[in-house]
N, C-alpha and C positions, 0 to 999 in steps of 0.2 A: 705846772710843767707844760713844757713847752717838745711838739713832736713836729720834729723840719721835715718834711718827704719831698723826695724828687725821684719823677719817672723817666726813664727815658721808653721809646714807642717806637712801632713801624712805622708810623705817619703821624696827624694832627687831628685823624680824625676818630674821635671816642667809638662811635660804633660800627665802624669800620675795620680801622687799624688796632693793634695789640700792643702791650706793654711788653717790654722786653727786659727792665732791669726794675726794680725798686730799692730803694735804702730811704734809711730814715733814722733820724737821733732825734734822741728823748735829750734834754737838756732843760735845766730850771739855774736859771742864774747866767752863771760863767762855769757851770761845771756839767758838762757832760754825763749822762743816767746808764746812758746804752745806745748799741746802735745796730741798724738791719740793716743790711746788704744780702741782694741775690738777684742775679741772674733770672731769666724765664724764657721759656722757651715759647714762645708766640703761636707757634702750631702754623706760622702763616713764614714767608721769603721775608727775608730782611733785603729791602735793594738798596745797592752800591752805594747810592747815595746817603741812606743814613749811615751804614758800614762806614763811609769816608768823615761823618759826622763824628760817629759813637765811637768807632773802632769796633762793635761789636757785631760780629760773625753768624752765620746762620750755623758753622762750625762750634765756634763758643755755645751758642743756646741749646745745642741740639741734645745736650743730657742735663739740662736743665729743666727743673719741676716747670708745670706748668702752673700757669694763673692761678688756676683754678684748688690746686694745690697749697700756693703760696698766700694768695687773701686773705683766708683765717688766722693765721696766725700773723700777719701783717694789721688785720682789721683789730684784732686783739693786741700788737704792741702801739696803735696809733690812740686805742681806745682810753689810754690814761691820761690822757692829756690832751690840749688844743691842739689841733692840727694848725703848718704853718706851711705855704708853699711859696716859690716864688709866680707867680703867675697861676694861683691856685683855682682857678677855674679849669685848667686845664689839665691839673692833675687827680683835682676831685672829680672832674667828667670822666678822666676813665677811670679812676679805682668804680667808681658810682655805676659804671656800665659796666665792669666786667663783673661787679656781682650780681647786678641785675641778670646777667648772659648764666649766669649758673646759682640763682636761685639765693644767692647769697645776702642776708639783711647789711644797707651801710648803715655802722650806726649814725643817731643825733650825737654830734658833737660841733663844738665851734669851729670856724674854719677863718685864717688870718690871709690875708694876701699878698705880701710882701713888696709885689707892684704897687699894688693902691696905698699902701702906707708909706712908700716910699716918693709917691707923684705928691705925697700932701707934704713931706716933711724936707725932701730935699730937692731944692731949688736948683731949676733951669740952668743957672748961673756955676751952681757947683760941677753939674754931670750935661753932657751932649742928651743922655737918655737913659731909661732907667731898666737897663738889663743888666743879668744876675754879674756878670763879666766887668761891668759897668761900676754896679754900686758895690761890688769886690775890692776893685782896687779902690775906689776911694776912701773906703773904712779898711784897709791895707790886711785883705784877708790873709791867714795862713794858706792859706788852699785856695787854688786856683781852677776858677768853674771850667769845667772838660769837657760837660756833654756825656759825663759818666753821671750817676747815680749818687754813689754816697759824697763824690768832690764835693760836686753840686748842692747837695743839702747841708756839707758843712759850712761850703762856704757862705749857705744860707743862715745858717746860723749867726755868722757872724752879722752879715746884712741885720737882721733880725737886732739883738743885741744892739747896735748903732741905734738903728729903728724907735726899739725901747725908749733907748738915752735921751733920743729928740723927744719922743711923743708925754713923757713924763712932764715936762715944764707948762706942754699943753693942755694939762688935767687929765690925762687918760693913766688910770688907777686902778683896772681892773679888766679883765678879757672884755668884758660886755661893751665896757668903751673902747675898749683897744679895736672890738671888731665893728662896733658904729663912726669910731674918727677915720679908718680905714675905706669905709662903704662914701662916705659923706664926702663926696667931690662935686 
């Protein structure tokens, strides 16, 4: 089983800036397991600029659990499966620092990266570049990436899926290669 997460933040920087939304779908196949979605409230200003990005509000967060609240049980639905992100360095730096910031264990699990498997499987030729927005329309997502949370992960999903389809013909037959043809640039 496969777990798509996507954050959105107050900025770019893990231990600096705060997470403000999380979602994420468990998915194995083409069918859908479950899925998280939630708000968070950063305990820090959201400025304008990502509000003009996200749409989301210092208003919206502000009766919103905090992190610190939402992790575990977050860290527990990601826990049944590989984790998948698109540009997953950036999502596993902060989930990884904000349990760090409150004592929290991340577990060992695999982690896929949706960019790197996408830089090795579709070619130059097909896309200008390999953003979530990007590799959406060309595998003609249902959902269209927003800059919210759960869009985003679904439309990762489907990225994902595509992803699969190519990397199959290349021998990759299991997570352990799915996560070494991924790394291997």
């Amino acid at each position: 089983m496969f777990v798509v997460v996507d954050l959105e933040t107050t900025g770019m920087n893990p231990e600096t800036d705060r997470i403000t939304e999380i979602a994420a779908v468990q998915v194995r196949g083409e069918n859908v397991l479950a899925e998280f979605s939630t708000l968070v409230n950063p305990e820090v200003e959201i400025s304008e600029f990502i509000t003009r990005l996200t749409g989301i509000t210092n208003e919206a967060v502000a009766s919103s659990p905090s992190v610190e609240h939402v992790l575990p049980t977050f860290v527990e639905f990601a826990r049944a499966g590989v984790l998948v992100a698109h540009n997953a360095p950036f999502d596993v730096g902060f989930l990884r620092a904000a349990c760090a910031r409150y004592g929290l264990r991340w577990p060992t699990i695999p982690v896929v990266d949706t960019v790197a498997l996408a830089r090795r499987l579709v070619s130059p030729t097909e896309v200008e570049n390999h953003k979530l927005s990007t590799l959406a329309g060309l595998f003609n997502a249902k959902t269209t990436p927003n800059h919210r949370a759960l869009d985003d992960a679904r439309a990762t999903v489907t990225v994902l899926q595509h992803l699969l389809a190519r990397a199959a013909p290349m021998g990759v037959r299991n997570v352990d290669e799915l996560c070494a043809y991924a790394e291997a640039l």
